[in-house]
C-alpha beads as a LAMMPS data file, in Angstrom:
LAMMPS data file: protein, C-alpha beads

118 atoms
117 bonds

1 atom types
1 bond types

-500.0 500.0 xlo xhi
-500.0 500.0 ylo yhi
-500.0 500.0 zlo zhi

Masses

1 110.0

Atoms # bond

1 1 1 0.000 0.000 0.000
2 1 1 3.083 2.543 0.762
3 1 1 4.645 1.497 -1.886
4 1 1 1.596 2.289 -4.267
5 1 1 1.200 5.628 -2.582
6 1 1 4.980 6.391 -2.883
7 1 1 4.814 5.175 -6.990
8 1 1 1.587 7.614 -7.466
9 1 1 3.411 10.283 -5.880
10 1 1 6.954 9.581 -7.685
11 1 1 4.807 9.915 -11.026
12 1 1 2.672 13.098 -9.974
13 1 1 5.856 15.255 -8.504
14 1 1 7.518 13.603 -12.499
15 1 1 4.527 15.262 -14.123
16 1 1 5.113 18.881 -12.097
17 1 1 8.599 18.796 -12.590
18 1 1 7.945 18.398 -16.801
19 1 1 5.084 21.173 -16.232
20 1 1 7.585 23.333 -14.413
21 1 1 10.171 22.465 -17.031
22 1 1 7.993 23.566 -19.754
23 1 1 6.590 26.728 -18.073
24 1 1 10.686 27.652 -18.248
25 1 1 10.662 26.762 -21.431
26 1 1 7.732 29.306 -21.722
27 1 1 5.369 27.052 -23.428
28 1 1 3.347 27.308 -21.191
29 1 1 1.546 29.731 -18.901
30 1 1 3.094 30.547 -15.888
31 1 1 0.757 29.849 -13.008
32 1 1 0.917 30.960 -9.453
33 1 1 3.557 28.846 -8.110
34 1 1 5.423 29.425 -4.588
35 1 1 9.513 29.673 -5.050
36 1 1 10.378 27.198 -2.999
37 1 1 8.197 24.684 -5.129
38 1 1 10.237 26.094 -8.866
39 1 1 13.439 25.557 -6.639
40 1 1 12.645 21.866 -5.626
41 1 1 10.670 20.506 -8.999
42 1 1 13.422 22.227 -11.115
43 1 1 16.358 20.090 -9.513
44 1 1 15.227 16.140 -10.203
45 1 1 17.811 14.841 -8.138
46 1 1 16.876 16.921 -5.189
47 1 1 13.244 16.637 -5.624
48 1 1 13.876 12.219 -6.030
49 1 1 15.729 12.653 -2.640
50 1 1 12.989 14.582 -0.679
51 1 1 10.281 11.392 -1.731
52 1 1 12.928 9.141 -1.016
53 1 1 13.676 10.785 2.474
54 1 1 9.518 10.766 2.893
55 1 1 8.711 7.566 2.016
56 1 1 11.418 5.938 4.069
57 1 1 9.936 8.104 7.190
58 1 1 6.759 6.979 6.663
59 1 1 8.188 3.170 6.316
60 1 1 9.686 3.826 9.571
61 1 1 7.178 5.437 11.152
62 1 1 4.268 2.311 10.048
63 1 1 7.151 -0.277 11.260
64 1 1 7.718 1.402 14.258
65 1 1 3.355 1.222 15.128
66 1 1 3.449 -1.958 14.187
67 1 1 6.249 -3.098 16.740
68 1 1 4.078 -1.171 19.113
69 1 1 1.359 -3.302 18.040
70 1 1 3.417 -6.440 18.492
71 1 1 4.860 -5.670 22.002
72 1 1 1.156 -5.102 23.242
73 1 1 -0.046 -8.413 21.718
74 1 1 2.910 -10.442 23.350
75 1 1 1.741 -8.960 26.677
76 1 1 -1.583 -9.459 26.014
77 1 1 -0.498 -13.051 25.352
78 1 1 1.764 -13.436 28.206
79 1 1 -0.884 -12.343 30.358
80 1 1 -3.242 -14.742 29.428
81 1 1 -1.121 -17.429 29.301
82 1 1 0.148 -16.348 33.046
83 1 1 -3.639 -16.486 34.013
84 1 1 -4.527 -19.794 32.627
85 1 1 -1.508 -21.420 34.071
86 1 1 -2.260 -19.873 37.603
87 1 1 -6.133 -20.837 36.478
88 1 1 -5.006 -24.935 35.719
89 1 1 -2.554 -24.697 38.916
90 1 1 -5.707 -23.914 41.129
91 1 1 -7.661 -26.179 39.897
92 1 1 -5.119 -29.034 39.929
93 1 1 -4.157 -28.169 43.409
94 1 1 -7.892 -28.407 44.163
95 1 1 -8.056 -31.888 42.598
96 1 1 -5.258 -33.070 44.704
97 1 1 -6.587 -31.791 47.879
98 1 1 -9.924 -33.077 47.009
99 1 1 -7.939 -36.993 46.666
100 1 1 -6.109 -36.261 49.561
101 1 1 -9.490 -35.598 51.572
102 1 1 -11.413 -38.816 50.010
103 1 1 -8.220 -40.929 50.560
104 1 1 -7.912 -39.678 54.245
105 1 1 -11.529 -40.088 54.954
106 1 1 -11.231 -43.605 53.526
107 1 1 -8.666 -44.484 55.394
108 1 1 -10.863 -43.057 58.362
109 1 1 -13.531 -45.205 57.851
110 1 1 -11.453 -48.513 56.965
111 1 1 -9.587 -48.076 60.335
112 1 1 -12.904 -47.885 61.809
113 1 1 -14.038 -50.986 60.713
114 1 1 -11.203 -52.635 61.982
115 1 1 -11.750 -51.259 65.351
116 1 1 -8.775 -49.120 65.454
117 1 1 -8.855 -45.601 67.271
118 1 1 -8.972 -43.126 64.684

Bonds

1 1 1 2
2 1 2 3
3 1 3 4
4 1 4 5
5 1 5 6
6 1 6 7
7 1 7 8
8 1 8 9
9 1 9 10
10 1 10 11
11 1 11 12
12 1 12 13
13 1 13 14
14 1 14 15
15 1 15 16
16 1 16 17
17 1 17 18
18 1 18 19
19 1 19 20
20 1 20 21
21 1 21 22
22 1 22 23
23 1 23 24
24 1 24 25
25 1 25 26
26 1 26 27
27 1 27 28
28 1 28 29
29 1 29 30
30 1 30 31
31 1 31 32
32 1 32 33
33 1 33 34
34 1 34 35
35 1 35 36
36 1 36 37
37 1 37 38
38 1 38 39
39 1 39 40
40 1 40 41
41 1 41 42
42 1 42 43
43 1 43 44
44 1 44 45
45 1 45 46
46 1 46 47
47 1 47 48
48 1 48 49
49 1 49 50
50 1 50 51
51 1 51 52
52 1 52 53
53 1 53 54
54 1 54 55
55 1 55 56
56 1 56 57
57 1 57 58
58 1 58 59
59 1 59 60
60 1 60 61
61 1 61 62
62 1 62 63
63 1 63 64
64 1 64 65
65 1 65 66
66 1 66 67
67 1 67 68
68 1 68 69
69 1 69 70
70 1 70 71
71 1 71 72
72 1 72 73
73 1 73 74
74 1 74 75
75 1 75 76
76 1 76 77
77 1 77 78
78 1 78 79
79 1 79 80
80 1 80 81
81 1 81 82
82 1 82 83
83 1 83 84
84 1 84 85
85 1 85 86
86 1 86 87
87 1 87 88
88 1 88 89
89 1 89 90
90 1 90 91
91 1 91 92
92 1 92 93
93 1 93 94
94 1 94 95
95 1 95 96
96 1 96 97
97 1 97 98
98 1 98 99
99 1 99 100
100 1 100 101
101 1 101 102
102 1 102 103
103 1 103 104
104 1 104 105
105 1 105 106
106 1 106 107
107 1 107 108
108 1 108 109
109 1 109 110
110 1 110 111
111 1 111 112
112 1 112 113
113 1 113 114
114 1 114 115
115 1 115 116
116 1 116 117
117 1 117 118
């Protein structure tokens, strides 16, 4: 998608420079352009830099949100993989105590039977 953009912009700043050639030229009218705008689209080189220079801050600026992006899903992850582990560890320890309390009771009841004090 940038680099769409970045091509559509290449070609339209191509198309002012040849307009801004021409009006030099003086074929053709001479419209109400700023200085600074004849100074950059009348130098190529300079005006293929500046897009350059802009399209690699935007690259950097888009990779930079998405590492932003990624960071917050890894914690995002981390946290719910912290919770379900502490989730599964409750509810294994639970379990356990749960066999522990049947087994004791069990053994209660057997040493009962036998007549033994419990």
């Amino acid at each position: 998608l940038e680099g769409a953009f970045t091509q559509k912009l290449e070609a339209a700043a191509s198309e002012l420079a040849e307009e801004e050639a021409a009006r030099e030229a003086g074929s053709a009218e001479d419209e109400a352009v700023p200085e600074e705008v004849r100074t950059l689209l009348g130098d190529r080189e300079t005006l293929t830099n500046a897009l350059t220079q802009a399209h690699d801050t935007r690259v950097a600026q888009l990779d930079a949100r998405e590492d932003e992006a990624r960071a917050r899903e890894v914690a995002a992850l981390k946290g719910t993989i912290e919770r379900l582990q502490a989730d599964e560890y409750g509810r294994n320890r639970g379990a356990v105590v749960e066999i522990w309390n049947l087994v004791h009771v069990e053994h209660k009841n057997e040493l009962l039977e036998l007549g033994a004090p419990a």
